[in-house]
C-alpha positions as CSV (number, residue, x, y, z in Angstrom):
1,X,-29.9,16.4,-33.2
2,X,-31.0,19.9,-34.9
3,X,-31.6,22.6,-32.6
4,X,-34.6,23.3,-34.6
5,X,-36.8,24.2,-31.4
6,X,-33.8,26.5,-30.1
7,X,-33.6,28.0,-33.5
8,X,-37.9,28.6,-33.2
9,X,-37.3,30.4,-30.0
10,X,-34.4,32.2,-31.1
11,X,-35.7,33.5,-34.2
12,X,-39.2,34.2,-32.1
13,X,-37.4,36.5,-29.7
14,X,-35.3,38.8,-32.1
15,X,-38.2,38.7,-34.7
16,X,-35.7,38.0,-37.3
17,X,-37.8,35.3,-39.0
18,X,-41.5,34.5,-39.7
19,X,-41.9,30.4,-40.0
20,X,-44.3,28.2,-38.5
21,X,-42.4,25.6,-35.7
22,X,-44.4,22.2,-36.9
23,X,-44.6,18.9,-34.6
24,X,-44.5,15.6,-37.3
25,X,-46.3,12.4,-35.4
26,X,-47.2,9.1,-36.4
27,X,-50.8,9.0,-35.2
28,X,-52.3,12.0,-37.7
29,X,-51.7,14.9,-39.5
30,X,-48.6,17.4,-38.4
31,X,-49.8,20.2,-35.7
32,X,-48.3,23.7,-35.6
33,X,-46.6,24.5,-32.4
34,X,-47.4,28.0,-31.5
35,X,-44.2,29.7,-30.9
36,X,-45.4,32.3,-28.4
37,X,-47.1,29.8,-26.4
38,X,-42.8,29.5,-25.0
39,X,-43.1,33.2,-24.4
40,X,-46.1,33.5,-22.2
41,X,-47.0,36.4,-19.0
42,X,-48.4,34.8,-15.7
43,X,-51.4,35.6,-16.7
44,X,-51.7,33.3,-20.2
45,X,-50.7,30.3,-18.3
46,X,-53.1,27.4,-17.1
47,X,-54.4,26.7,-14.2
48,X,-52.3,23.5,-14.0
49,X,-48.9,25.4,-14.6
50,X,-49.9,27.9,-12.0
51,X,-50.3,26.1,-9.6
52,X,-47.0,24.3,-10.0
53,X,-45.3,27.4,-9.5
54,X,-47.6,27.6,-6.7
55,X,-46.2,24.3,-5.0
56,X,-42.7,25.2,-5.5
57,X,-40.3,25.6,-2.8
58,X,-36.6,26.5,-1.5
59,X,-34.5,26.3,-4.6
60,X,-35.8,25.6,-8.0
61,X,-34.8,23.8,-11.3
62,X,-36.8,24.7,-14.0
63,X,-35.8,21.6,-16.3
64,X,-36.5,21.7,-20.2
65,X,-36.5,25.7,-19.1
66,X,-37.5,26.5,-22.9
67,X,-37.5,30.3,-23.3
68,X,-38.1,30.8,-19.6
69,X,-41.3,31.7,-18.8
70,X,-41.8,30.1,-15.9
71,X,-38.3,30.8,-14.4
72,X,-38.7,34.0,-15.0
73,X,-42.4,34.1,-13.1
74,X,-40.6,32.6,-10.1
75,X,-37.9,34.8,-10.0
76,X,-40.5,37.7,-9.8
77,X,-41.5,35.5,-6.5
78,X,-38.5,35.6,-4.9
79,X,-37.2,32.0,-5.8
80,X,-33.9,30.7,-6.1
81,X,-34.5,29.4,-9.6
82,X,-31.9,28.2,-12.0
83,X,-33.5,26.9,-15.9
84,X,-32.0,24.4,-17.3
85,X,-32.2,23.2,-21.3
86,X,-30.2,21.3,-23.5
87,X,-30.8,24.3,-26.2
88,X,-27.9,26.1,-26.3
89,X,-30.2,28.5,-28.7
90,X,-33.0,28.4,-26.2
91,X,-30.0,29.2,-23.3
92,X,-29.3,32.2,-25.0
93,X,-32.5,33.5,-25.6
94,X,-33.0,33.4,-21.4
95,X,-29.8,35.3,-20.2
96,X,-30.7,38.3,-22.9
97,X,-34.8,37.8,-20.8
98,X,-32.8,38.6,-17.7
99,X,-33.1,34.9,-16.4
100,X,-30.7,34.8,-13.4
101,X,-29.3,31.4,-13.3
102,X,-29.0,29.3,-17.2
103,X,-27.4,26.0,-17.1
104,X,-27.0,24.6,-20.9
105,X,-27.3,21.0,-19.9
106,X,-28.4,17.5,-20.3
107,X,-30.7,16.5,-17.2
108,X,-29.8,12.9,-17.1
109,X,-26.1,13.5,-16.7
110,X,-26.3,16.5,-14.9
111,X,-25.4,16.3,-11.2
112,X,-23.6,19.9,-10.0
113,X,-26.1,21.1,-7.4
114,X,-29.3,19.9,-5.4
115,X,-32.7,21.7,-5.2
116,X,-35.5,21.9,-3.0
117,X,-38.0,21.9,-5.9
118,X,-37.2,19.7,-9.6
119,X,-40.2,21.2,-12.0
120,X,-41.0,19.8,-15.0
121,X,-44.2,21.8,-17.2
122,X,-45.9,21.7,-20.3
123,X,-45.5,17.9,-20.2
124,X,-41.6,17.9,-19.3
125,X,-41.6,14.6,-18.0
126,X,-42.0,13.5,-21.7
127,X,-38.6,13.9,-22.4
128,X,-37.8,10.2,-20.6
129,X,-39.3,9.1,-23.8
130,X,-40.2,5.6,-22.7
131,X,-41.5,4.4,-19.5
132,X,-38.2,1.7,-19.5
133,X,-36.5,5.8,-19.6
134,X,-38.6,6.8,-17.1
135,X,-37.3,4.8,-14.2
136,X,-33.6,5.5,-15.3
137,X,-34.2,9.3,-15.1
138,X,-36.3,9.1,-11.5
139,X,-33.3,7.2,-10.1
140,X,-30.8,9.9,-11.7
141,X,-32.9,12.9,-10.2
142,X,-32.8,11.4,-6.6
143,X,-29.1,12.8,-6.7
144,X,-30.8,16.9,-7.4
145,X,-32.9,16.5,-4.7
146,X,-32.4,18.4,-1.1
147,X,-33.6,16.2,2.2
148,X,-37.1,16.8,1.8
149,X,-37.0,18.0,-1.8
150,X,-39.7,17.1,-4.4
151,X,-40.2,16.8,-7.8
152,X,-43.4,18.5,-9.6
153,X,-44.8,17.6,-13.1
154,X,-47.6,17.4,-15.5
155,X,-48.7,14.5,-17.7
156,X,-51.7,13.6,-19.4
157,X,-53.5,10.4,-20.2
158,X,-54.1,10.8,-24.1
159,X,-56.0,7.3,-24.6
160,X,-58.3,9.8,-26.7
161,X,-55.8,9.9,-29.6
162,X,-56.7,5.9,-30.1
163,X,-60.7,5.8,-31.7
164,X,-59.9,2.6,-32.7
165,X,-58.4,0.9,-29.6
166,X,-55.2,1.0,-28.0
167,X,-52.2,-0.6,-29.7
168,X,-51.7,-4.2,-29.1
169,X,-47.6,-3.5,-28.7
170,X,-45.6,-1.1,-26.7
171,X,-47.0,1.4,-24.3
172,X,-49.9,3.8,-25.9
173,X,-48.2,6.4,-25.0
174,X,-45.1,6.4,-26.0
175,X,-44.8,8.6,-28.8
176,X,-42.5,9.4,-31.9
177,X,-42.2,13.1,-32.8
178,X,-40.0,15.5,-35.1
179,X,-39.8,19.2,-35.2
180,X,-40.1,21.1,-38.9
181,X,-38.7,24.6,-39.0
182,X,-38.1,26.5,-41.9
183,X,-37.3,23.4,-44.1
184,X,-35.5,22.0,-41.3
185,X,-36.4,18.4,-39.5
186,X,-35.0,17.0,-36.0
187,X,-34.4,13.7,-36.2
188,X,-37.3,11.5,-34.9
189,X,-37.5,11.1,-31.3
190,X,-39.1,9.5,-28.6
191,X,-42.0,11.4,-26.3
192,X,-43.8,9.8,-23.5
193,X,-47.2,10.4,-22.3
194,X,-48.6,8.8,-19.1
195,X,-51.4,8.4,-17.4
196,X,-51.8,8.5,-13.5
197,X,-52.7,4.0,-13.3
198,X,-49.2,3.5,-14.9
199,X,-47.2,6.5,-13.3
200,X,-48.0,5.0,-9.7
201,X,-46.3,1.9,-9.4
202,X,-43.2,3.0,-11.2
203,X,-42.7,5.9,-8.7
204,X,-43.3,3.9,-5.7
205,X,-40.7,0.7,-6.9
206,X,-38.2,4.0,-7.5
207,X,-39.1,5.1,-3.7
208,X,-41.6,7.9,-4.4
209,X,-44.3,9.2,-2.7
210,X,-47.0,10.6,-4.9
211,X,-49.5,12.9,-4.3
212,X,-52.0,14.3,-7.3
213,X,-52.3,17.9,-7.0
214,X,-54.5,18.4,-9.4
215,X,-56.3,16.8,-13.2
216,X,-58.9,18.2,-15.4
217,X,-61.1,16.6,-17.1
218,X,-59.0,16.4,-20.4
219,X,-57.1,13.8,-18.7
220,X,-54.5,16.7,-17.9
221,X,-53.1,16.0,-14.3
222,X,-49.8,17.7,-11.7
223,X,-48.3,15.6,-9.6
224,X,-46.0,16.1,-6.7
225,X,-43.1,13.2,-5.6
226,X,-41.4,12.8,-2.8
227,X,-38.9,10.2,-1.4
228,X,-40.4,7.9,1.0
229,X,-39.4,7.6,4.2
């Protein structure tokens, strides 16, 4: 696929361009992605990304790292925090923002270190795609976990986008989405979505624990996992 996001973030940084990053769906008209919104302070992040950072602990991976906000945030704190992206664009872009540790990498093969803390923001966890996806990648990240390590992320429950009911196939929110850059399009690709009723029994059949740190009420929620005992 296109690094077209890569490209966004890339272009963003070294102000070497002036397009609008798009998001193409199959529910509604295409949304503009906010390009900035990857280059944010502390102080422009949510409640619900703060604490994250807040619950984080021992070594971090910042997975689906982006531009490396919130790597760089924890790094300010003292962590042991290595980003991870699949971008090799987006990789770059964090070594010249003084990001310590940059791993260009794909999260469901890669398996070279453990880490206290696994942290997945601004929705990370929708990179599984599909909830069949879901419990591949929880059984995959059991091998990046410390004893005792846990695994933070937010996800949202987006039964809103549906006025007129729910689909009678497939899981609501499993999504189809394509980025638009400068003339460019990804290919389409597969997003997921999930609401706290549906997240719980697929975390405990993969041997999770899970504890809800927080949700708002825009369905918006943080969850913490950890292996059960």
């Amino acid at each position: 696929m296109k690094d077209i996001l890569g490209q966004a973030i890339h272009d963003h940084y070294h102000k070497s361009a002036n397009h609008k990053l798009w998001i193409n769906n199959q529910y509604g008209p295409k949304e503009e992605m906010p390009i900035d919104v990857y280059f944010r302070d502390e102080d422009d992040m949510p409640d619900i990304e703060w604490l994250a950072m807040n619950e984080c602990r021992g070594s971090v991976l910042d997975i689906g790292a982006g531009a490396g906000s919130h790597a760089l945030v924890l790094q300010q704190r003292g962590f042991d925090c290595t980003a991870l992206d699949i971008s090799p664009l987006a990789c770059e872009v964090m070594k010249l923002r003084k990001v310590n540790k940059v791993i260009k990498g794909d999260i469901f093969v890669y398996n070279e270190c453990k880490y206290d803390t696994l942290l997945l923001l601004m929705n990370g966890i929708g990179l599984t795609g599909t909830l069949e996806n879901l419990k591949v990648f929880l059984q995959h990240i059991k091998l990046l976990l410390n004893p005792g390590g846990q695994i933070v992320f937010d996800s949202s429950d987006i039964t809103y986008l549906y006025e007129d009911g729910l689909p009678e196939k497939g899981y609501y929110g499993e999504l189809l989405y394509q980025y638009e850059y400068n003339r460019q399009k990804t290919d389409w690709f597969r997003w997921l979505y999930i609401d706290e009723k549906t997240l719980e029994p697929i975390v405990a059949e993969a041997g999770f624990d899970m504890e809800v740190l927080l949700e708002d009420e825009f369905k918006q929620y943080l969850v913490r996992l950890t292996l059960s005992r």
